[in-house]
C-alpha positions in Angstrom: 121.4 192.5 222.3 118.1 194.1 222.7 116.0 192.7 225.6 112.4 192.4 225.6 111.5 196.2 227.8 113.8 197.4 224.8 112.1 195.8 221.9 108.5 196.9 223.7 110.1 200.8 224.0 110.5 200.4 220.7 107.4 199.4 219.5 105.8 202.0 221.9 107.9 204.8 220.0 106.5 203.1 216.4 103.0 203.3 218.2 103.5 206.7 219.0 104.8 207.9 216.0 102.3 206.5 213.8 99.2 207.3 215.6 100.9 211.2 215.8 101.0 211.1 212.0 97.8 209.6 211.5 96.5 212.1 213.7 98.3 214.7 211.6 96.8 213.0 208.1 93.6 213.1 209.9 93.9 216.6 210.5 95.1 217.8 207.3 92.5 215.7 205.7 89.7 217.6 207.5 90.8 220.9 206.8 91.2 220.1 203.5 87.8 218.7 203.2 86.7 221.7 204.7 88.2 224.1 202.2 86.9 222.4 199.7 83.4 222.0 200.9 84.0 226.0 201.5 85.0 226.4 198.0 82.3 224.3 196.4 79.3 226.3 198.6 80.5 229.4 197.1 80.2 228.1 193.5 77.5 226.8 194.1 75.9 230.1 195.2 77.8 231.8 192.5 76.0 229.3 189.6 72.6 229.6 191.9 72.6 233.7 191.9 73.6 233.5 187.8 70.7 231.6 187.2 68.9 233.8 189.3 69.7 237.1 187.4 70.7 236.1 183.6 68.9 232.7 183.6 65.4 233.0 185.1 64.4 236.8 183.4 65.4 235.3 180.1 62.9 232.3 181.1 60.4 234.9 181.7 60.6 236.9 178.3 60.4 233.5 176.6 57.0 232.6 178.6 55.4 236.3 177.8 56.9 236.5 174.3 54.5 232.7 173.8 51.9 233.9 176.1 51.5 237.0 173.3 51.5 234.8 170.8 49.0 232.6 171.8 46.7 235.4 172.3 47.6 236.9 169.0 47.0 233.3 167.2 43.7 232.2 165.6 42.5 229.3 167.0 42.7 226.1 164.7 38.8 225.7 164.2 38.5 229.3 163.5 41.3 229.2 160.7 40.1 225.9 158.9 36.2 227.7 159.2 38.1 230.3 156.7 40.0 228.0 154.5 36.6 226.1 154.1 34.5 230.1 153.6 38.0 230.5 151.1 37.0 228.1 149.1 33.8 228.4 148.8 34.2 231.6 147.7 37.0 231.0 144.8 34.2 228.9 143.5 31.7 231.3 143.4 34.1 234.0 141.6 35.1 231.5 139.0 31.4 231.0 138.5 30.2 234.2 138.1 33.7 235.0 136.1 32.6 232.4 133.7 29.1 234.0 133.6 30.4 237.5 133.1 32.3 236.0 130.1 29.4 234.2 129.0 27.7 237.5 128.7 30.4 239.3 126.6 30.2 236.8 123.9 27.1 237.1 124.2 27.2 240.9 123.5 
């Protein structure tokens, strides 16, 4: 029969056993948290330096392609100015049409 030294040997060897595999898990654990942590830095700078060189110019070309076109654009009080000049002078040439007419029967 086991005694009460051999029972506490025992648990001492448990005891030891566990905290060396705990100790192991532990370690594993960090290195693979550092892997990982490794791996996800470097796709984080690959996604960063994409954006950098294909993203960003493209960003660019949009903002100069719209800068040019509103420099190239009439403004809205300047185009609704000639709709209003338009149509006043569609009027006028349909006056002086009818006049011209007027005159030939006239003739």
């Amino acid at each position: 029969m086991l005694d009460k030294q051999d029972l506490q040997a025992i648990q001492t060897m448990i005891d030891t056993s566990v905290n060396a595999s705990e100790e192991r898990m532990t370690a594993k654990m960090d290195s693979l948290e550092d892997r990982m942590s490794a791996k996800i830095d470097a796709t984080e700078n690959r996604i960063l330096a994409y954006i950098e060189n294909a993203v960003m110019p493209n960003f660019k070309l949009l903002a100069e392609g719209q800068q040019t076109i509103l420099q190239t654009m009439a403004r809205k009080d300047r185009v609704e100015a000639l709709e209003n000049e338009v149509v006043f002078l569609k009027s006028v040439v349909n006056y002086l049409a009818q006049d011209v007419a007027e005159l030939k029967k006239a003739q």
